[in-house]
C-alpha positions as CSV (number, residue, x, y, z in Angstrom):
1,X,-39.7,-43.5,-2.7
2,X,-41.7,-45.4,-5.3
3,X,-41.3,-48.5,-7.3
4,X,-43.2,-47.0,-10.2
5,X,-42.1,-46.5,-14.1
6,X,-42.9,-42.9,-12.9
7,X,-40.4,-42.4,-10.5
8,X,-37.5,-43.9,-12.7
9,X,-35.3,-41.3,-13.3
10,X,-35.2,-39.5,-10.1
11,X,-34.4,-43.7,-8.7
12,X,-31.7,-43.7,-11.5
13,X,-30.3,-40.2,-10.3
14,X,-30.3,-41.4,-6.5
15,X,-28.2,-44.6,-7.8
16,X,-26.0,-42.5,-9.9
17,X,-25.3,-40.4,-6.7
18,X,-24.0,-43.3,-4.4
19,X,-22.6,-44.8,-7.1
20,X,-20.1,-41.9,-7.6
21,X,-19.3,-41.2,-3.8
22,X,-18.4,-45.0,-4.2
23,X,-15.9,-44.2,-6.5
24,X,-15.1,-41.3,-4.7
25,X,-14.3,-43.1,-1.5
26,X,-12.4,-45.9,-3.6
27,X,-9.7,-43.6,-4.9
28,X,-9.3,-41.5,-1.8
29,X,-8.7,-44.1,0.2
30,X,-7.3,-46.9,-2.4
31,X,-9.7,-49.6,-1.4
32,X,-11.7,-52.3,-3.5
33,X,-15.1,-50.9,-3.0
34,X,-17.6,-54.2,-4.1
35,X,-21.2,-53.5,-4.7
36,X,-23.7,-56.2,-5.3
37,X,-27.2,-56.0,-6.6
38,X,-30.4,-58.2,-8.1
39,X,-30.9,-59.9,-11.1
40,X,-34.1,-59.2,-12.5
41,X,-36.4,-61.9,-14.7
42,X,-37.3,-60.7,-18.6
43,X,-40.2,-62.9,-19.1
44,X,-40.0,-62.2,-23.0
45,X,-36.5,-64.1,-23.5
46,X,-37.2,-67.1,-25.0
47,X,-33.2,-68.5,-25.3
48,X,-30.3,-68.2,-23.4
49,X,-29.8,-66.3,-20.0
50,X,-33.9,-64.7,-18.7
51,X,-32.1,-62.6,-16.1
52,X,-30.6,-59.4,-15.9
53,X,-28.9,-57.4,-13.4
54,X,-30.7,-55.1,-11.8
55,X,-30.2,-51.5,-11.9
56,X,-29.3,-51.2,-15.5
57,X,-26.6,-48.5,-17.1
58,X,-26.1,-46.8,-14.1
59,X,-24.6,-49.8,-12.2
60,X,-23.2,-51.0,-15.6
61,X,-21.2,-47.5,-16.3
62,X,-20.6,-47.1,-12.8
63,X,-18.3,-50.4,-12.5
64,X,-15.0,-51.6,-13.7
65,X,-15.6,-55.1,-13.1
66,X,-18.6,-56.9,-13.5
67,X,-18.7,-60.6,-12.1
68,X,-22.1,-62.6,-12.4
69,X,-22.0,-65.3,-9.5
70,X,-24.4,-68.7,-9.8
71,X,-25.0,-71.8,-8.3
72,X,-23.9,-74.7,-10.0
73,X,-24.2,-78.3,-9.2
74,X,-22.5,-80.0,-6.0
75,X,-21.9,-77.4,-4.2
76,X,-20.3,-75.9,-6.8
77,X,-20.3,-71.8,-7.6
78,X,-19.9,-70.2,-10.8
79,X,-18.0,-66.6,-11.1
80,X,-17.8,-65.4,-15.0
81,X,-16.6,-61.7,-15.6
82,X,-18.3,-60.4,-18.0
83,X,-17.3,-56.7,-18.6
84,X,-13.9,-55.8,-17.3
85,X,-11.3,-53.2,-19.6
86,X,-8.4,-55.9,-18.9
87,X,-10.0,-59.3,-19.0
88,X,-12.0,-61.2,-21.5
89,X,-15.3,-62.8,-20.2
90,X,-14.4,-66.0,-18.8
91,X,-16.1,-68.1,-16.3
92,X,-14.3,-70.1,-13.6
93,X,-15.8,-72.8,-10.7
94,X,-15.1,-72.9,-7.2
95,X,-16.1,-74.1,-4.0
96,X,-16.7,-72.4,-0.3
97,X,-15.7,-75.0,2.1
98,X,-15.0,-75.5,5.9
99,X,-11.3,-74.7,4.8
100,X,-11.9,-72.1,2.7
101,X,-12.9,-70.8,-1.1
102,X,-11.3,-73.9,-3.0
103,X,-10.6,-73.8,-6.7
């Protein structure tokens, strides 16, 4: 398949089409089904956040929860949920460790 503007749509049908036998699968079976994907660069942004998760609506409709995960200093990881229907957007720090994720 191509990367092309041309080829858009029939790459956003494809994506549609796994996203929904995700879901599918999820509520048969009642398991957490976690997808993860790009973030893209918008050159044109000239404050705040330049990236952008890839795949756009159709990942974006096609979760409940949406977590962005980043790098901070130290060692230190960022998680901030930023669409969820129970939960306001929030960030919270942790760190992966010999023992463990560590809060």
């Amino acid at each position: 398949m191509s990367t092309g503007r041309e080829n858009l749509a029939e790459r956003q049908q494809k994506l549609n089409h796994h996203i929904a036998q995700l879901l599918r699968i999820a509520d048969i079976y009642n398991v957490a089904v976690v997808v993860t994907n790009q973030v893209i660069a918008q050159p044109d942004v000239f404050f705040g956040n330049p990236l952008k998760p890839a795949g756009g609506n159709v990942i974006a409709h096609g979760a409940t929860y949406r977590v962005w995960l980043r790098k901070g200093k130290e060692n230190v990881r960022i998680a901030k949920i930023f669409d969820s229907p129970y939960h306001p957007e929030r960030e919270v720090t942790f760190r992966i460790t010999e023992e463990g994720v560590v809060d």
